[in-house]
N, C-alpha and C positions, 0 to 999 in steps of 0.2 A: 246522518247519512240520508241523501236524500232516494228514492227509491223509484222508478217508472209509475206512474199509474196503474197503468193497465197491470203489470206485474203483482202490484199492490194489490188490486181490486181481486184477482187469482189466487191470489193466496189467501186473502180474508174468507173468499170464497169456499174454498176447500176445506176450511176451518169451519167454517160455518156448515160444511155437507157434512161432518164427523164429529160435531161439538154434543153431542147429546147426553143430555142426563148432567150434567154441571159441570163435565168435562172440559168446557171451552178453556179458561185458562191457562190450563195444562195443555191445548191441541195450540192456541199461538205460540207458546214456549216454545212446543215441538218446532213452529213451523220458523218463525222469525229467528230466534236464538240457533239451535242446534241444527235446522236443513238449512236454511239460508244464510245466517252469521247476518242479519242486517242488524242488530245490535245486539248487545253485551249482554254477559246474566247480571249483574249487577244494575245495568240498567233497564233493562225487564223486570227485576225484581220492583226495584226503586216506585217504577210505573206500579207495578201491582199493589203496593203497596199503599199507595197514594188514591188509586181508585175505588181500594176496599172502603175508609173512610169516607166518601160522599155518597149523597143518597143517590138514588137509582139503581139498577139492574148490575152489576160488577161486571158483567161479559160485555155488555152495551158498551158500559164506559172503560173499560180496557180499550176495547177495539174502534171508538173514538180516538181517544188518546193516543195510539199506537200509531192510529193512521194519519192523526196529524203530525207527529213526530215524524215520520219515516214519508208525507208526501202531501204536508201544509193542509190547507183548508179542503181540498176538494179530495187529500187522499184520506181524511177522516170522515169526509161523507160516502168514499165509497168503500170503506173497512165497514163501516156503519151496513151500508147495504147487503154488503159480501157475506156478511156473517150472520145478518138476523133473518136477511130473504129465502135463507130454506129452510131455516125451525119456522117460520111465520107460514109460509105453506103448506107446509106439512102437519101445523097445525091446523091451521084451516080444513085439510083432508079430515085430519082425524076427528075432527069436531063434529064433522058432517056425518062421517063414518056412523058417531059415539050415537047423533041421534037418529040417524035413519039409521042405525039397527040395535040400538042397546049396547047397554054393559053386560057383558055375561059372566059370573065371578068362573077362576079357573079355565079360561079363556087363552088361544094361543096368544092371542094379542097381549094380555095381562102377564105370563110367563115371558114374552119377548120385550116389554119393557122391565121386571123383574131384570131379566137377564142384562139392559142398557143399563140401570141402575149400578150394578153391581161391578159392571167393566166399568162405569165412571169415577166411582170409586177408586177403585186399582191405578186409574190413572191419574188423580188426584193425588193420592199417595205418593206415588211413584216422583212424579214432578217434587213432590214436597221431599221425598228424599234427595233428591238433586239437588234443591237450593237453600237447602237446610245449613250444607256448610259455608255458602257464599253470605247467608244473613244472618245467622248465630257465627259468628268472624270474631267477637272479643266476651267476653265476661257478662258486660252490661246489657249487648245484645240478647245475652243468654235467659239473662234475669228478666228482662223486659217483657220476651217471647214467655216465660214461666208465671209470672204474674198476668199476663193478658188470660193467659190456656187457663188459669186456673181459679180468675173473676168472672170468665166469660165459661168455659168451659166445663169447670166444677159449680163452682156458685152461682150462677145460673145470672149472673148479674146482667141488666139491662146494657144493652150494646153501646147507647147514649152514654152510661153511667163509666162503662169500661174506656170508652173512650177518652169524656172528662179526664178520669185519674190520668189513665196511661200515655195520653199524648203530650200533655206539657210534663212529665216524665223524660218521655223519649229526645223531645224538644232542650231540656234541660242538660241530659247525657252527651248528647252530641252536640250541643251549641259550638264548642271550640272545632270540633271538627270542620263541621258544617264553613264556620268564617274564614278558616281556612284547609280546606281539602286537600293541597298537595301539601302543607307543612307552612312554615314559616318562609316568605321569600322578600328579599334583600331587592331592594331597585337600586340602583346605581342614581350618585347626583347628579342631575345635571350641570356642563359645566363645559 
């Protein structure tokens, strides 16, 4: 689907005005998948999944990705922009804030990010119970998602090391799917 720019650039926007505390992922879900329908949950999922894997920032490169799918090169430079231009000012405030006047422990300001911590959370959650049944869908999924949660999770195992095992794992399970996704299909001879 290809999507306006400008529309594009509004929405990454808005996303990026309410993304705080680790939230972001769960606030594009909100905004692309469920208020606008400009793609699929399976293929938002697909996307999120594919971003967690590489290195960099996961919000960054979601809302790269996102925006070049939904409006080519210049709508992934401006999801890029839409999204990080008001945590990156607002960072900049608070920086300025932090040292022209201090940290004060017990602070209203320290209780008001407590409090954003805590709603991003909720919202994290909340997302992940949403798309829990779209990508545990068979058995294998099941198993895969259980051994990831529980090298990385429980065992404390290095992200690099988690990844090794479980990706050509994952790679292996779904190979036949993957080659062919709708099923088996029949071309007619020519003739």
């Amino acid at each position: 689907m290809r999507v306006p720019l400008f529309e594009l650039f509004l929405a990454f926007l808005q996303v990026g005005l309410v993304a705080f505390g680790g939230g972001g992922n769960a606030q594009l879900y909100q905004a692309l998948v469920l208020k606008r329908g400009w793609m699929g949950e399976r293929e938002f999922l697909e996307t999120t999944a594919l971003v967690r894997i590489l290195p960099g920032p996961i919000f960054a490169n979601a809302a790269a990705h996102l925006g070049m799918r939904l409006g080519g090169l210049m709508g992934a430079v401006l999801a890029l922009v839409g999204v990080l231009a008001p945590g990156s000012l607002l960072m900049l405030l608070l920086s300025f804030a932090y040292f022209r006047f201090g940290a004060v422990p017990g602070s209203l300001a320290e209780s008001a990010l407590d409090g954003v911590a805590a709603a991003a959370i909720g919202l994290i959650l909340a997302t992940m119970v949403r798309q829990a049944p779209v990508a545990l869908d068979s058995l294998k999924a099941t198993v895969l998602a259980v051994g990831v949660f529980v090298t990385y999770g429980i065992l404390h195992w290095p992200l690099l090391l988690v990844l090794l095992v479980h990706v050509p794992v994952g790679v292996s399970l779904y190979w036949r799917e993957a080659a062919h996704p709708w099923g088996e299909v029949e071309v007619p001879p020519h003739g």
